[in-house]
C-alpha positions as CSV (number, residue, x, y, z in Angstrom):
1,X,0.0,0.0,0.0
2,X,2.8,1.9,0.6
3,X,4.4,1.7,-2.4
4,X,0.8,2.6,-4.1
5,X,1.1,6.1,-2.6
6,X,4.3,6.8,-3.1
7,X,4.3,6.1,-7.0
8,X,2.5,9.4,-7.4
9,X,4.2,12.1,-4.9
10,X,6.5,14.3,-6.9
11,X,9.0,16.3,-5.4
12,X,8.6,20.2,-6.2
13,X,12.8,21.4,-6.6
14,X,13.1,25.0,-7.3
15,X,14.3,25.6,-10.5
16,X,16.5,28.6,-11.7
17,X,15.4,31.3,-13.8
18,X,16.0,31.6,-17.6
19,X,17.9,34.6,-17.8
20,X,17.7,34.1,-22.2
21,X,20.4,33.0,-25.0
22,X,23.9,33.5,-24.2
23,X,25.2,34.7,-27.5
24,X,27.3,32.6,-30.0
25,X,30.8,32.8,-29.3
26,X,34.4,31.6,-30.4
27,X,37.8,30.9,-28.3
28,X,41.1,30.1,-29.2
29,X,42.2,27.1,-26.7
30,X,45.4,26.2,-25.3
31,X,46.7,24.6,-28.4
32,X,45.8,27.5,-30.7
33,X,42.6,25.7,-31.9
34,X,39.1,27.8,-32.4
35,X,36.8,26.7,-31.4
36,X,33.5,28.0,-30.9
37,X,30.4,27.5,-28.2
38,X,28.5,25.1,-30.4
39,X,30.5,22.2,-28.6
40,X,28.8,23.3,-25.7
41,X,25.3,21.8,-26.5
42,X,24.3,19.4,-24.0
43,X,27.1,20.4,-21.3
44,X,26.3,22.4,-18.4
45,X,29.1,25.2,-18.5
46,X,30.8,27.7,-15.9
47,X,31.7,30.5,-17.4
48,X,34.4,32.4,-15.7
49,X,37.6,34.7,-16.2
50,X,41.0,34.2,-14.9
51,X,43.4,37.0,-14.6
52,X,46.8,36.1,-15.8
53,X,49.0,38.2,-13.2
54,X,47.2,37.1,-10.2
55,X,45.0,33.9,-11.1
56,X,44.3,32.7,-7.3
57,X,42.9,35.7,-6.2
58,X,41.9,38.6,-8.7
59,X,39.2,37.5,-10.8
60,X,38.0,34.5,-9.1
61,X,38.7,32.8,-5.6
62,X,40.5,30.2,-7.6
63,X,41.4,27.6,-4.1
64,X,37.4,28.0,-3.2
65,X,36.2,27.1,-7.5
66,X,38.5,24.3,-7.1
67,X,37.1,22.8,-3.9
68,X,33.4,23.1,-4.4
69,X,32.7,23.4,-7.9
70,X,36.2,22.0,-9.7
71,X,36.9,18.5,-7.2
72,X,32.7,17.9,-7.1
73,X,33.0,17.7,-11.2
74,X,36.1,15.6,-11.6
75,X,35.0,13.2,-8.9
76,X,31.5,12.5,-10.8
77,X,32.6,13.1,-14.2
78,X,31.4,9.5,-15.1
79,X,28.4,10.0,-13.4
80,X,25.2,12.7,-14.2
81,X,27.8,15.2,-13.7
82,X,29.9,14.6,-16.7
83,X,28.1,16.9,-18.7
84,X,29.6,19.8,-17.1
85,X,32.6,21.9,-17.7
86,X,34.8,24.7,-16.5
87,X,35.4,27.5,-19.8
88,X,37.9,29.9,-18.1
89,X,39.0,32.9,-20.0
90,X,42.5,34.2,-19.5
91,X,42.5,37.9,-19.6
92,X,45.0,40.6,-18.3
93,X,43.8,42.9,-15.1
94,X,41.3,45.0,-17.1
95,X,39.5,41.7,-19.1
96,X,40.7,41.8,-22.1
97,X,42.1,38.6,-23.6
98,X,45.6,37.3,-22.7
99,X,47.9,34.9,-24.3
100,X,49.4,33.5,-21.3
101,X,47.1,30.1,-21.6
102,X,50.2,28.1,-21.3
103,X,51.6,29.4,-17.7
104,X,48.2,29.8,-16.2
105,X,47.6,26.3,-17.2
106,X,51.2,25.6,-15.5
107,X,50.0,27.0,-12.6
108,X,46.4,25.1,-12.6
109,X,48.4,21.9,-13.1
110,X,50.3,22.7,-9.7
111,X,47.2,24.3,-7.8
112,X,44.5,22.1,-8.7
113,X,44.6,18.2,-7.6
114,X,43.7,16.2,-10.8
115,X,43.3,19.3,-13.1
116,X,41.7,17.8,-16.6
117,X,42.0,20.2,-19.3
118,X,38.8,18.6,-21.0
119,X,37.0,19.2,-18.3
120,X,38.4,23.1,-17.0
121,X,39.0,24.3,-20.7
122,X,41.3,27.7,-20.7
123,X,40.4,29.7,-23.0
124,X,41.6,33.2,-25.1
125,X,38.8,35.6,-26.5
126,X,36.3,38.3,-26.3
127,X,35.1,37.7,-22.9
128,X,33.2,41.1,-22.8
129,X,31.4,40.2,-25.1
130,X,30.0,36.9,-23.6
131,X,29.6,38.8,-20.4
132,X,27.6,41.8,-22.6
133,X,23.9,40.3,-21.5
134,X,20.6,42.2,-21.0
135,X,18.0,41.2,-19.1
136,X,14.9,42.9,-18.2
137,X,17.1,46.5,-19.2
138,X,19.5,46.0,-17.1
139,X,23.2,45.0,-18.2
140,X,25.8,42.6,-17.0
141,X,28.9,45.0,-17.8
142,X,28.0,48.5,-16.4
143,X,30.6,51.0,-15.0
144,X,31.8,50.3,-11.6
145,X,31.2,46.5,-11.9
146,X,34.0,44.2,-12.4
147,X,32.4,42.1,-15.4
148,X,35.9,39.5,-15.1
149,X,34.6,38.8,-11.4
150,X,31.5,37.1,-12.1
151,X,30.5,33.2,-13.2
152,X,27.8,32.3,-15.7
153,X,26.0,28.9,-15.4
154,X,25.0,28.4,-19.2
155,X,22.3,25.6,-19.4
156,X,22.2,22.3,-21.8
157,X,20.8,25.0,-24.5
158,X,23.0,27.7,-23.4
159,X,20.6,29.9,-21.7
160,X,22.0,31.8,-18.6
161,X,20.7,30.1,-15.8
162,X,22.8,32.1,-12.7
163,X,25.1,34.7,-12.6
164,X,27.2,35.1,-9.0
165,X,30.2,36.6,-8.3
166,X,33.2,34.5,-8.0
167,X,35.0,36.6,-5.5
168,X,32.8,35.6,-2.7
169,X,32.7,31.7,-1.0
170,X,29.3,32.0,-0.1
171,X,28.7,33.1,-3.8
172,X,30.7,30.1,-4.8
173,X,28.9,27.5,-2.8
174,X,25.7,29.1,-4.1
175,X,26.6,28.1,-7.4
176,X,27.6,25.1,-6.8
177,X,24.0,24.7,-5.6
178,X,22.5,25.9,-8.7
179,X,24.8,23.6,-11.3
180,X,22.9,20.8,-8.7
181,X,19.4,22.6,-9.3
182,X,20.1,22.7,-12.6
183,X,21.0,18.5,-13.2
184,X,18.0,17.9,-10.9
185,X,16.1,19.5,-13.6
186,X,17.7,17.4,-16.0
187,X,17.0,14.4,-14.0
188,X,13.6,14.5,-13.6
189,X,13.0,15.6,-17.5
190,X,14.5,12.7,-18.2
191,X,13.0,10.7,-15.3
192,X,9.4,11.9,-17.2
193,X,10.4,10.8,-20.7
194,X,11.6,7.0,-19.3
C-alpha cells in the first residue's frame, strides 16, 4: 500500500530562472585551436575569467572554484555530472584577452589536484562580449562592476541560468548549488520521458 502512494508524490525542486540565450561565441584554446560555443550543446558550462597576473585571487577565488565546484565535477565526471565543464578565460587585469594560456595552465596543473583540461578548458577571447547580456534592461557590464569577477551557469541550450560573483565563497557555494538545481532538472525531464 505503501508503495501505491508513493508512486504518485512528486517532489517540487526550485528551479533557476532563464535569464535568455547566451550569444554565440568563439575561443582560441590552449593549443591555438578555435573553437566555438556550439560544442557546448548538451554540457552544463561555468563561465568564468582568470586573470593572468594574479590567477588565485583577482578574478576568481581560484582555491574556493577548485574545492566546491572544480573537485565535485572531476570526482563525478562519469556519473550525471559529466556533462559539465569549466570555460575559463585568461585575460590581463582590465579583461581583455591574454595569451598567457600556457603558464596559467602551469600553474592550474600545480594548484588544482587532478586538473583535466577537458574538463576546465582555458580559453583566449572576447570575454566582454560573452559577459555583454541584457535582461529585463539591465546590463551585466555597467561601470563600476568588475564584469571579469562574475560566473555564468550556461544551461544544456546555453541559456544563462545564474550569474554570482566569484570573489565571494558563499557566492561560490551558491553556485555550486544551482549547477545541482540545474542537473536535478535534467534528472527529472528525463526521469518523465523514461
Amino acid at each position: 500500500m505503501v508503495f501505491f502512494m508513493t508512486r504518485s508524490c512528486e517532489h517540487k525542486f526550485e528551479t533557476l530562472e532563464n535569464y535568455g540565450n547566451v550569444k554565440p561565441f568563439s575561443y582560441i584554446d590552449i593549443n591555438d585551436k578555435k573553437r566555438t560555443s556550439t560544442e557546448f550543446n548538451g554540457d552544463i558550462v561555468l563561465i568564468t575569467t582568470i586573470q593572468e597576473s594574479c590567477i588565485d585571487s583577482c578574478s576568481i577565488l581560484l582555491w574556493h572554484i577548485n574545492q566546491m565546484i572544480y573537485q565535485r565535477i572531476w570526482k563525478n565526471r562519469t556519473k550525471k555530472r559529466k556533462q559539465t565543464r569549466i570555460l575559463s578565460f585568461v585575460t590581463d587585469g582590465k579583461g581583455n584577452p591574454s595569451d598567457h594560456l600556457p603558464e596559467v595552465e602551469a600553474i592550474l596543473k600545480d594548484m588544482v589536484p587532478n586538473y583535466d583540461p577537458t574538463i576546465w578548458i582555458l580559453a583566449k577571447g572576447d570575454a566582454k562580449s560573452i559577459y555583454d547580456i541584457e535582461h529585463n534592461g539591465a546590463r551585466l557590464i555597467q561601470d563600476g562592476i568588475q564584469f571579469q569577477e562574475l560566473m555564468l551557469l550556461m544551461d544544456k541550450k546555453q541559456n544563462l541560468r545564474m550569474v554570482l560573483s566569484g570573489k565571494r565563497e558563499g557566492h561560490i557555494r551558491r553556485m555550486e548549488q544551482s549547477m545541482a538545481l540545474l542537473q536535478k532538472e535534467y534528472d527529472k525531464a528525463n526521469a518523465k520521458n523514461n
